[in-house]
C-alpha positions as a Markdown table, in Angstrom:
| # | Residue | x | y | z |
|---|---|---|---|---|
| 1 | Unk | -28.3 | -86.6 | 18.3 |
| 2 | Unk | -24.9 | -85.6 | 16.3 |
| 3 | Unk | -27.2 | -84.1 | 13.8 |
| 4 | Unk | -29.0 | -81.9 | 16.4 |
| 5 | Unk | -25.7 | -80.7 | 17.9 |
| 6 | Unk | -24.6 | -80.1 | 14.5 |
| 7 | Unk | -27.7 | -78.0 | 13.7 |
| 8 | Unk | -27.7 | -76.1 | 17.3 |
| 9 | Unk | -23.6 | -75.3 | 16.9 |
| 10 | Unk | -24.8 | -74.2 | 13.2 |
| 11 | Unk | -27.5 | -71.9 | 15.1 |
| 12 | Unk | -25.4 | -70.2 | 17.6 |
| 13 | Unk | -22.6 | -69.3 | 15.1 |
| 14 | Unk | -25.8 | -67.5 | 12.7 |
| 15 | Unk | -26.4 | -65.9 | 16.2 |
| 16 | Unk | -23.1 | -64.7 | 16.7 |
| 17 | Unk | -22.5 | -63.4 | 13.4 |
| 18 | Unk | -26.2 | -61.1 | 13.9 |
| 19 | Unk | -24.8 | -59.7 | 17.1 |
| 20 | Unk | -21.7 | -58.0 | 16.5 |
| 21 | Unk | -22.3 | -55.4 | 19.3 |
| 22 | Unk | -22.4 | -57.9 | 22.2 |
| 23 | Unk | -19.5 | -59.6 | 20.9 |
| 24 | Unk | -16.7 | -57.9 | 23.2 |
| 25 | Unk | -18.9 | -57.0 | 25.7 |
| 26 | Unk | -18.9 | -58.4 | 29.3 |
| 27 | Unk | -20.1 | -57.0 | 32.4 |
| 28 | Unk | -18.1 | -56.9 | 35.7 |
| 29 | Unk | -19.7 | -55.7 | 38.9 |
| 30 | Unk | -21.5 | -53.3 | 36.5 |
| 31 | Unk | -18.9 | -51.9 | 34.6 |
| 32 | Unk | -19.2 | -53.0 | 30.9 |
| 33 | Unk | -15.7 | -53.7 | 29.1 |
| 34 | Unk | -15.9 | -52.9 | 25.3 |
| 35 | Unk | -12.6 | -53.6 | 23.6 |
| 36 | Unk | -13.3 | -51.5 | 20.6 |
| 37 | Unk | -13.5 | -48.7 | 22.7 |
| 38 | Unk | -10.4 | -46.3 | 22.7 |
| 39 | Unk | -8.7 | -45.8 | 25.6 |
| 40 | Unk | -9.5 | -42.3 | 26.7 |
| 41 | Unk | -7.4 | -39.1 | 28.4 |
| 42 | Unk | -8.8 | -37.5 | 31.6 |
| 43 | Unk | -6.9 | -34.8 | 33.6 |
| 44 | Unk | -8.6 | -33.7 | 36.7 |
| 45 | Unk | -10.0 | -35.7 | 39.0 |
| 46 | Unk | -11.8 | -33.7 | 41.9 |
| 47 | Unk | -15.1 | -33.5 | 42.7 |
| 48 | Unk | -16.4 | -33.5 | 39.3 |
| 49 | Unk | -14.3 | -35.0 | 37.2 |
| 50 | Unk | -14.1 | -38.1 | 39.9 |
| 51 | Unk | -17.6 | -38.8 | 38.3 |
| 52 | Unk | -17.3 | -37.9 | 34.7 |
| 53 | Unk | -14.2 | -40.5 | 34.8 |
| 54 | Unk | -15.8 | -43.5 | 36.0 |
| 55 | Unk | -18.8 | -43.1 | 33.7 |
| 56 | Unk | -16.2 | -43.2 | 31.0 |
| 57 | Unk | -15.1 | -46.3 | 32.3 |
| 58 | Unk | -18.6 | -48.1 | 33.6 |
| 59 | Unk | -19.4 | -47.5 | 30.0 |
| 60 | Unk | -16.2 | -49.7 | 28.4 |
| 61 | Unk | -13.4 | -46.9 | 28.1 |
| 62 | Unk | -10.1 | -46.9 | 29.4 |
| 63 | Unk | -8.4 | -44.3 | 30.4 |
| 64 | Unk | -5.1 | -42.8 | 31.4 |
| 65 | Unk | -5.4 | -40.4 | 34.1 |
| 66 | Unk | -3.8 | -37.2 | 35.8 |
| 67 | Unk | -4.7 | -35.4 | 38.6 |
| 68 | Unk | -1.9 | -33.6 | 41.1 |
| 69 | Unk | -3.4 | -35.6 | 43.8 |
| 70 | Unk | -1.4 | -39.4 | 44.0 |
| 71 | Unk | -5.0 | -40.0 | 46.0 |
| 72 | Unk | -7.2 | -39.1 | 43.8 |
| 73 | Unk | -5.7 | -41.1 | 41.0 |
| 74 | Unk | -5.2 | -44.1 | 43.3 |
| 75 | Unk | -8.8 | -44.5 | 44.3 |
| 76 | Unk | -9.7 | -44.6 | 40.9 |
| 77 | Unk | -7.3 | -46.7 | 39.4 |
| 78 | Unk | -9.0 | -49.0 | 42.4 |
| 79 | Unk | -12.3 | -48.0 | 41.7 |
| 80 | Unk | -14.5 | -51.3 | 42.3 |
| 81 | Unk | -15.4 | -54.0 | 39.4 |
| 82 | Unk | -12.3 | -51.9 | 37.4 |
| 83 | Unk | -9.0 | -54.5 | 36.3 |
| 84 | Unk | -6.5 | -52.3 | 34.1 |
| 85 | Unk | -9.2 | -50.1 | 33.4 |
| 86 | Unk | -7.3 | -47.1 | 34.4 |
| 87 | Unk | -3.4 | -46.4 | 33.7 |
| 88 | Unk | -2.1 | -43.4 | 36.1 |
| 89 | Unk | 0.8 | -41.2 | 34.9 |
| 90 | Unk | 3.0 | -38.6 | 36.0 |
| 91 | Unk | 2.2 | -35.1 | 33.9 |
| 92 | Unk | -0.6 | -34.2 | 31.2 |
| 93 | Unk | 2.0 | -34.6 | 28.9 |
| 94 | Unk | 2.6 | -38.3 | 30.0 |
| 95 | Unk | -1.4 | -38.2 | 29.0 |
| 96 | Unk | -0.9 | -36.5 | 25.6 |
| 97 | Unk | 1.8 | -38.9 | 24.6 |
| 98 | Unk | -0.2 | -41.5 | 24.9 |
| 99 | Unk | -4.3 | -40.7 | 24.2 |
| 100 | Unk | -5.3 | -38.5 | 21.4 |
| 101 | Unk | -8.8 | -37.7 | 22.9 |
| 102 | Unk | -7.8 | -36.2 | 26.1 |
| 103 | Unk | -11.1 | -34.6 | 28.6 |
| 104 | Unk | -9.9 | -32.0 | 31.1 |
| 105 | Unk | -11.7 | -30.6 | 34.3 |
| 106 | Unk | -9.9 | -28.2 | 35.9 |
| 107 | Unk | -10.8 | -25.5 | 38.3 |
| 108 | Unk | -9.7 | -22.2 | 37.2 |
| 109 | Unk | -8.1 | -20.6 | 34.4 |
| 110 | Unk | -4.5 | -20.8 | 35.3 |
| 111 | Unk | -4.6 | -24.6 | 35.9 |
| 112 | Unk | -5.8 | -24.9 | 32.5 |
| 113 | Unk | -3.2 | -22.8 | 30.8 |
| 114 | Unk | -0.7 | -25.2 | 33.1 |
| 115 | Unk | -1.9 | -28.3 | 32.4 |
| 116 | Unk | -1.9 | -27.2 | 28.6 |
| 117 | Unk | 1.1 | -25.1 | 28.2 |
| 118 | Unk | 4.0 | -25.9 | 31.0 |
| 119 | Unk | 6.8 | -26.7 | 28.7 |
| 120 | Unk | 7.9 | -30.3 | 28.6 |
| 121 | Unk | 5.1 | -31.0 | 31.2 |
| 122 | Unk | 1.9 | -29.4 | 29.4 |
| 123 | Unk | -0.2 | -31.3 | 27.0 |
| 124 | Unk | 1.1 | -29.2 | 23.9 |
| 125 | Unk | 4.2 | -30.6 | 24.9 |
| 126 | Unk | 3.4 | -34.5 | 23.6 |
| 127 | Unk | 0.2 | -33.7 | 21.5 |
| 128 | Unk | -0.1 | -36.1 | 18.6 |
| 129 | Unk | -1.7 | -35.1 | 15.5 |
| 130 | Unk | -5.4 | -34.9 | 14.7 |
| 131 | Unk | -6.6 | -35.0 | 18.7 |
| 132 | Unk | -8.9 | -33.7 | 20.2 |
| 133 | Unk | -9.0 | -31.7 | 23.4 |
| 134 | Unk | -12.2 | -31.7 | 25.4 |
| 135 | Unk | -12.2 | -29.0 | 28.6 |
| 136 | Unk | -14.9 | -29.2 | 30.9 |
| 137 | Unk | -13.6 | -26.3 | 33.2 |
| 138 | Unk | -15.1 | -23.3 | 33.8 |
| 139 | Unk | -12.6 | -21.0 | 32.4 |
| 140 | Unk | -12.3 | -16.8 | 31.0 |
| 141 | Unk | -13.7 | -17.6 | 27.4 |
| 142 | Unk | -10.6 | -15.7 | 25.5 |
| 143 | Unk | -8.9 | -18.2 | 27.6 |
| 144 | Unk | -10.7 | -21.4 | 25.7 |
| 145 | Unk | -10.3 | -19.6 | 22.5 |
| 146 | Unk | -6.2 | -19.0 | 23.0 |
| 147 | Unk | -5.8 | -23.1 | 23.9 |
| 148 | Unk | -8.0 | -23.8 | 20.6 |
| 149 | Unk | -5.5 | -21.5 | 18.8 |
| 150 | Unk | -2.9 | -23.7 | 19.8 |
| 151 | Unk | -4.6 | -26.9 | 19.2 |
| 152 | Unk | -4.8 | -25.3 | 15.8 |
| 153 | Unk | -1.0 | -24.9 | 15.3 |
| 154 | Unk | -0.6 | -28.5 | 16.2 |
| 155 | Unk | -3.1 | -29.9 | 13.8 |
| 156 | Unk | -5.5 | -30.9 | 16.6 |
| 157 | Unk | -9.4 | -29.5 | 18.0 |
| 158 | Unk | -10.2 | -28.2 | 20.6 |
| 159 | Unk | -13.8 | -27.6 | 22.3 |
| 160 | Unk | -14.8 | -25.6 | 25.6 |
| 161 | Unk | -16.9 | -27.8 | 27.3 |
| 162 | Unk | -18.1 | -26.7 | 30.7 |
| 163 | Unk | -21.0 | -28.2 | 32.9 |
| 164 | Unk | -24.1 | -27.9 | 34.6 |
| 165 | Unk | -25.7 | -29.6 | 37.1 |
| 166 | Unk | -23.4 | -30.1 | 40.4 |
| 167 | Unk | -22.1 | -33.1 | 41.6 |
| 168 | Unk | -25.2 | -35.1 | 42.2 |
| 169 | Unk | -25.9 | -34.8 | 38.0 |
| 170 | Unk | -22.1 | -35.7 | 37.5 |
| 171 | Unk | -22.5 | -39.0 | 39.8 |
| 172 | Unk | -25.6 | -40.0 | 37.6 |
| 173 | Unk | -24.1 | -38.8 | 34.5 |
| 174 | Unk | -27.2 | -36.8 | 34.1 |
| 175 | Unk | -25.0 | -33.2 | 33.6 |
| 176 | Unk | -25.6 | -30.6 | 30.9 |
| 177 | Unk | -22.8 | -29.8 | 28.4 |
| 178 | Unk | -22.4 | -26.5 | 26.9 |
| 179 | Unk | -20.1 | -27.0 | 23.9 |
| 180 | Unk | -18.0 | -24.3 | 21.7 |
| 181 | Unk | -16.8 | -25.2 | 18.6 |
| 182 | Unk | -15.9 | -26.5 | 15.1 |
| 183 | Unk | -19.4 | -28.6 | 14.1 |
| 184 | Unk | -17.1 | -31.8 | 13.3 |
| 185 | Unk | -15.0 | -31.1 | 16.7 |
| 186 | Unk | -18.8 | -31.0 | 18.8 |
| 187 | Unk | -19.9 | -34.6 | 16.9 |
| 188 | Unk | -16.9 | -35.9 | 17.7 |
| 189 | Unk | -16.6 | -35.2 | 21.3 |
| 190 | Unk | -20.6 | -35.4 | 21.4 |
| 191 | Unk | -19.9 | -39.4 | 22.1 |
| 192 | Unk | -18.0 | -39.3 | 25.4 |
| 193 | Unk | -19.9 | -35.7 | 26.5 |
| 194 | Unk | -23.7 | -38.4 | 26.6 |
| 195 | Unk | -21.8 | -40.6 | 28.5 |
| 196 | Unk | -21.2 | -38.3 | 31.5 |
| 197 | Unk | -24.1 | -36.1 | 30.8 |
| 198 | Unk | -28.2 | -36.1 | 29.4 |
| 199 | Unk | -28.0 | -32.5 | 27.8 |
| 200 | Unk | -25.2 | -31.7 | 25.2 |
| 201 | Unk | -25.5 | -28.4 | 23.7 |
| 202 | Unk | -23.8 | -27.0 | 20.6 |
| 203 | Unk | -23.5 | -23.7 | 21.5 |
| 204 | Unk | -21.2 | -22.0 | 18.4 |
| 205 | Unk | -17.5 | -21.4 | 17.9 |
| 206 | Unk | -15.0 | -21.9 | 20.5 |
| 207 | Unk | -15.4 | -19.8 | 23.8 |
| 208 | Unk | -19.2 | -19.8 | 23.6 |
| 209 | Unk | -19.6 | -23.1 | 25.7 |
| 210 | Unk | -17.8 | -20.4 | 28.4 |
| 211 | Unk | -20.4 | -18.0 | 27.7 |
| 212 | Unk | -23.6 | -20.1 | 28.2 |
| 213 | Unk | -21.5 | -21.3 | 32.1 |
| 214 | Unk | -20.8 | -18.0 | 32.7 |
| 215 | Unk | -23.9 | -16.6 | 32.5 |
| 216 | Unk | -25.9 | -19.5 | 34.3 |
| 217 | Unk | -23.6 | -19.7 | 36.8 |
| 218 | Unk | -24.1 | -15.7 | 37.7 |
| 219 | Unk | -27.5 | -16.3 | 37.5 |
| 220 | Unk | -27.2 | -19.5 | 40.1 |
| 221 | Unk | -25.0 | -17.3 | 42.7 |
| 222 | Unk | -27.9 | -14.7 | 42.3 |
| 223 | Unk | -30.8 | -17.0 | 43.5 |
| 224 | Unk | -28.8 | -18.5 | 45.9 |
| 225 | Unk | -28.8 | -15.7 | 47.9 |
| 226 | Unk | -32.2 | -14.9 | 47.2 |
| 227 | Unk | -33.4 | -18.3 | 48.2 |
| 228 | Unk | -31.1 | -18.0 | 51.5 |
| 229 | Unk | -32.5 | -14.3 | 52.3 |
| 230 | Unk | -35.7 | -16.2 | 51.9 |
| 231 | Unk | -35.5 | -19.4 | 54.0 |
| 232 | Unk | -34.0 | -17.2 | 56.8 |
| 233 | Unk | -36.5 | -14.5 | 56.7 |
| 234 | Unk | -39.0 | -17.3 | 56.8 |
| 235 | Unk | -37.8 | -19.0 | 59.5 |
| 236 | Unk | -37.9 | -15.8 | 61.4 |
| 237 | Unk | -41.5 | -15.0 | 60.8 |
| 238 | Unk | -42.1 | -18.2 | 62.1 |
| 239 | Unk | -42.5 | -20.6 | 59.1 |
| 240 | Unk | -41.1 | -24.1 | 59.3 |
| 241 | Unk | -38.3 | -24.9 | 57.0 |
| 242 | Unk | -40.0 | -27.4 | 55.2 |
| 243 | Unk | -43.2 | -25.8 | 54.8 |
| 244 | Unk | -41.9 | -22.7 | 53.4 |
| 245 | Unk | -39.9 | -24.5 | 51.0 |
| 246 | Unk | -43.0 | -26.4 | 49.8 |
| 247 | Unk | -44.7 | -23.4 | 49.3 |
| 248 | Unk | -41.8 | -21.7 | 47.0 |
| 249 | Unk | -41.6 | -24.9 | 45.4 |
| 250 | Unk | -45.2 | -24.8 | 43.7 |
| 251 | Unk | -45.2 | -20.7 | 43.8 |
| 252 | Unk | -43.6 | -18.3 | 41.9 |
| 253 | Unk | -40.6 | -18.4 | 43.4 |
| 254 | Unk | -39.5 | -21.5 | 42.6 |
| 255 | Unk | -36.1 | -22.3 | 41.4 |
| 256 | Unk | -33.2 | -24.2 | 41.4 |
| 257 | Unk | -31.3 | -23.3 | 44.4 |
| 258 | Unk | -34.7 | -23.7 | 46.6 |
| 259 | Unk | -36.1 | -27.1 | 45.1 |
| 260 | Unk | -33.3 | -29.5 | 44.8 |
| 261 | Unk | -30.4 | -27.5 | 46.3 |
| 262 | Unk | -32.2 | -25.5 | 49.2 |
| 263 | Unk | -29.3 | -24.3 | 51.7 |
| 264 | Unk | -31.5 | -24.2 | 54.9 |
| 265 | Unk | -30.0 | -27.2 | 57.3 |
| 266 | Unk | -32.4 | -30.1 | 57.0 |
| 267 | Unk | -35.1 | -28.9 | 54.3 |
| 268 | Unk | -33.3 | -32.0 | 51.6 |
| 269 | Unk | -31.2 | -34.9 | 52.6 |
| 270 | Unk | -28.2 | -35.2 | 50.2 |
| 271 | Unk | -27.8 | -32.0 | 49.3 |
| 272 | Unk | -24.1 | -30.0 | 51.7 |
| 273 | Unk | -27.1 | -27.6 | 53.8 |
| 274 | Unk | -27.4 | -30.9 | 55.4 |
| 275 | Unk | -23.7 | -31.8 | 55.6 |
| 276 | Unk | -22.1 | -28.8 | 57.4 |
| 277 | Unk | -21.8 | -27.3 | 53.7 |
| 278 | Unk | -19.3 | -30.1 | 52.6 |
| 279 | Unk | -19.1 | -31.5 | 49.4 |
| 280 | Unk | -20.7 | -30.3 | 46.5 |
| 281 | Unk | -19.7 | -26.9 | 44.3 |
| 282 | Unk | -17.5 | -24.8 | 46.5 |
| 283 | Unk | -17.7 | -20.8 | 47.5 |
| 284 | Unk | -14.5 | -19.9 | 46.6 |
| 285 | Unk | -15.2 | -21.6 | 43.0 |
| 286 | Unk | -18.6 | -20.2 | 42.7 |
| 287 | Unk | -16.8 | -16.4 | 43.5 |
| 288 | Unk | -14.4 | -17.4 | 40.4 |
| 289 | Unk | -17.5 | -17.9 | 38.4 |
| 290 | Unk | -18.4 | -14.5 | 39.4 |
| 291 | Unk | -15.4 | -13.1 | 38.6 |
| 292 | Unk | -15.3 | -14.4 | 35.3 |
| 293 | Unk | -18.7 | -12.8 | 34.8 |
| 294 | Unk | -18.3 | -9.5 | 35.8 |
| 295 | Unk | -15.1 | -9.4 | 33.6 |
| 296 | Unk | -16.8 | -10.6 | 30.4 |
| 297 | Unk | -19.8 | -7.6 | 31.5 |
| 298 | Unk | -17.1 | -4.7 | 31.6 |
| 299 | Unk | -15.4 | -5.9 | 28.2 |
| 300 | Unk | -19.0 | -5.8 | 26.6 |
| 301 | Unk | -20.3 | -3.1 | 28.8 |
| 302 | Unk | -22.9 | -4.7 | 29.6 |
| 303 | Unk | -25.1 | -3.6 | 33.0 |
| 304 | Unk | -25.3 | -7.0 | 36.0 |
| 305 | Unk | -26.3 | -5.1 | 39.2 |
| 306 | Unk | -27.1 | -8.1 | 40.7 |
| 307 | Unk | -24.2 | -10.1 | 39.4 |
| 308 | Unk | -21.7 | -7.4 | 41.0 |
| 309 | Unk | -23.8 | -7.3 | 44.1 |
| 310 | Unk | -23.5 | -11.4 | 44.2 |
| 311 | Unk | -19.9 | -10.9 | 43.3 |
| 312 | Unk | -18.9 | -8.7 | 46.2 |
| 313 | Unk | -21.3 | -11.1 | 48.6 |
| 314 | Unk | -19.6 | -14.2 | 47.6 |
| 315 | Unk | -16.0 | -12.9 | 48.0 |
| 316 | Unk | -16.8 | -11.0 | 51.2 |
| 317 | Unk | -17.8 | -15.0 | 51.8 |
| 318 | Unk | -14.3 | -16.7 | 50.8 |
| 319 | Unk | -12.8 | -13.9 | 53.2 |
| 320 | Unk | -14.6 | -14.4 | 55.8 |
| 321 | Unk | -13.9 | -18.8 | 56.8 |
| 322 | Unk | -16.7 | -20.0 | 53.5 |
| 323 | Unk | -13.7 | -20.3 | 50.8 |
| 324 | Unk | -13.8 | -24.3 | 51.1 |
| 325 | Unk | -18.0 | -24.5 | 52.2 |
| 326 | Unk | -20.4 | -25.4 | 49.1 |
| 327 | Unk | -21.7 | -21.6 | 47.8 |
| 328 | Unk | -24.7 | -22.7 | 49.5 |
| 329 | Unk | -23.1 | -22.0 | 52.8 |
| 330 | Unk | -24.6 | -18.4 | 51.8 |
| 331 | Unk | -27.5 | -19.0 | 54.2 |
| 332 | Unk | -25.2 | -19.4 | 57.3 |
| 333 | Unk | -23.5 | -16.5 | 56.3 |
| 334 | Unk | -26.6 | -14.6 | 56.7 |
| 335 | Unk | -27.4 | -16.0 | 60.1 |
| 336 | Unk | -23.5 | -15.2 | 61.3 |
| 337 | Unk | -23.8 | -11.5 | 59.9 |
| 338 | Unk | -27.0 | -11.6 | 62.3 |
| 339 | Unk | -25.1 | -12.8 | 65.2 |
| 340 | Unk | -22.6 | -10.3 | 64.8 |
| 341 | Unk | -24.9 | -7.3 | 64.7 |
């Protein structure tokens, strides 16, 4: 018997040695813990970046967070199967100080040029050397380009990030990255971008990631509207909902905003059109996106008709009660103009 448990200790230790990967692995509640996994910055914790977080953490990271909500970083921090997974601070540079691969999601370009910048606050103000800065806003591309300058000073990287995909893709860590910059800066942030995300795209030098958002988010806010003229004219010839939207769905006409994100009330389950237009990618944001377009089509003088049209549409929209609906709130819109006419 002694010779056995002599021979089966002598087997488990072989087994141990073969299988250094599960070594400092457990599994709580289904979040894995991987000590030899960095701890990790994230700043901005909103509807996307809520997500993106805690697949950083289900996956074994730590992290030490910022948002400017005390409630967004609490219910994180608390975040269920999590013990000391997450460390909450008081300012990005708190963050920098402390993590020298910091991810940011932020919603427009002025936070980002806060959250980087603001002296003694910003995270320029504690960046160490050799980080790398990961921003997953959408953002004005010379904007991305001035923070990498920056980085640059500091002898740090910085990549433009932004995603694709809504909130849905972000909660199943299924978005699509569109990176800009350095090739060693995209491999390196490559590794945490395919945990939150199935798609990451190298998409050139810094601002380009910007680009690629820019123009997929003017051509989103574009067939948005054309999927909500749709449904409604539908619905007034007659058609049911549904039905229509099965037809566009294996016609021509299918896209996006009509097959998993259709904005008539009751067409999808899970989607805001069936939540009173809460939750999801918001109007006022999607008008930024706009923006952002039409100012990167006058600097390269480049003709959008449709993009401008969408544009004017979408702020008439944050005017007008929609500014904190999801942009899919463009097919009550339509049915308000009607009731006003």
């Amino acid at each position: 018997m002694a010779s056995l448990r002599k021979a089966s200790t002598r087997f488990n230790h072989l087994l141990w040695q073969q299988s250094p990967k599960c070594s400092n692995l457990s599994l709580v509640n289904g979040v894995k813990h991987m000590s030899s996994l960095e701890t990790l910055g994230f700043i901005g914790l909103g509807n996307m970046g809520n997500h993106m977080a805690r697949n950083l953490v289900k996956k074994g990271h730590k992290l030490v967070v910022f948002d400017v909500s005390k409630n967004a970083m609490k219910t994180i921090e608390n975040m269920e199967g999590c013990e000391n997974c997450v460390q909450t601070v008081n300012s990005p540079a708190d963050v920098a100080a402390q993590c020298k691969h910091i991810i940011t999601m932020l919603p427009a370009t002025q936070h980002v040029q806060e959250v980087y910048t603001s002296r003694g606050t910003g995270i320029f103000s504690a960046i160490q050397e050799n980080s790398l800065l990961v921003d997953s806003s959408t953002i004005d591309p010379a904007a991305s380009q001035e923070m990498a300058a920056i980085a640059s000073e500091k002898d740090s990287s910085y990549v433009d990030a932004p995603v694709s995909g809504g909130v849905n893709a972000a909660r199943d860590a299924a978005l699509t990255f569109m990176v800009g910059g350095a090739p060693k800066s995209f491999e390196m942030a490559q590794k945490y971008l395919s945990v939150m995300g199935r798609n990451v795209v190298h998409c050139g030098p810094v601002g380009t990631g910007q680009a690629a958002k820019i123009c997929n988010n003017m051509l989103l806010g574009i067939s948005m509207i054309g999927t909500s003229e749709a449904m409604n004219l539908g619905k007034k010839l007659g058609l049911e909902p549904k039905l229509l939207a099965k037809i566009l769905n294996t016609s021509s006409g299918r896209c996006w905003s009509s097959e998993v994100y259709n904005p008539c009330p009751g067409v999808l389950d899970g989607v805001p059109s069936s939540n009173n237009y809460y939750g999801g990618f918001g109007t006022a944001l999607m008008t930024k996106d706009l923006g952002l377009a039409n100012n990167a089509a006058t600097v390269t003088k480049s003709p959008i008709p449709m993009g401008s049209l969408a544009h004017q549409i979408y702020r008439i929209m944050t005017s007008s009660g929609y500014a904190g609906k999801d942009f899919s709130s463009a097919y009550k819109f339509l049915q308000d103009q009607e009731d006003k006419s």
